[in-house]
N, C-alpha and C positions, 0 to 999 in steps of 0.2 A: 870875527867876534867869537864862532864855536872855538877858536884853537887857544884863545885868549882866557877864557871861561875854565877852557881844559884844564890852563895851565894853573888858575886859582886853586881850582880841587885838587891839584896833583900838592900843590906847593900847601894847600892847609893838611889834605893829608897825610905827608910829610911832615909838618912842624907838630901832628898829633903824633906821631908813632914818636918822634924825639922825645918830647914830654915824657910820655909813656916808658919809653925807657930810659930816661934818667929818672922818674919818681923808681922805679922798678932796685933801678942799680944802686938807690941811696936809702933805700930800706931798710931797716938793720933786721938782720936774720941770723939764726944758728947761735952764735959766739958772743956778735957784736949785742943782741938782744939782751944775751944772759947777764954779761958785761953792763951793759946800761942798767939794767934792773940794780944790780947790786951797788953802782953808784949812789942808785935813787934811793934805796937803803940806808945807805951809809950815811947820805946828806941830810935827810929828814928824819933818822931813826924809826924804829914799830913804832910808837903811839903815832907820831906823824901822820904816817900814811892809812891810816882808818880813816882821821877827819878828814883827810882830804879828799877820801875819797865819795865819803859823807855827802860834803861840799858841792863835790860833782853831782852825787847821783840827786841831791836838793836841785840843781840848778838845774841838770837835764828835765827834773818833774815840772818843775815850774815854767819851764818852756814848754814842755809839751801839754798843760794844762790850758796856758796861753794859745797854742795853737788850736786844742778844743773849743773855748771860747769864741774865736775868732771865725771858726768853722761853723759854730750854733749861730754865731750873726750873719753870716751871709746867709745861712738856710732859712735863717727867718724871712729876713729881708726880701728873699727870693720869693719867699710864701707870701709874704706880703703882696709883693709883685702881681705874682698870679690871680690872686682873688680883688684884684682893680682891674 
């Protein structure tokens, strides 16, 4: 059974170090970075890329606004809890 067990860990951590590097090796870095930027550029033009990114930092708020809410309800509820 121990040698069996072993062999899980060894083989999950193996199939992480893979992962890890192919997210590593398909990264774009240096060149390829510069290279994508100026596509993104080129395909949505300046005014484009403000809203969108408008868009984003809207939606990132509003998640994490959601997340605060959601934190205040269980802290209630928790408080609640305790004084019954």
């Amino acid at each position: 059974m121990r040698t069996f067990a072993r062999k899980i860990d060894y083989n999950k951590k193996q199939t992480d170090m893979q992962t890890s590097l192919f997210i590593l090796l398909w990264m774009p870095q240096g060149w390829e970075l510069i290279i994508l930027l100026i596509v993104v550029l080129l395909l949505f033009g300046g005014k484009k890329i403000p809203e969108l990114m408008k868009g984003i930092g809207k939606g990132i708020k509003g998640f994490k606004d959601g997340m605060k809410e959601i934190e205040e309800d269980i802290k209630s509820e928790d408080s609640l809890n305790d004084k019954k």
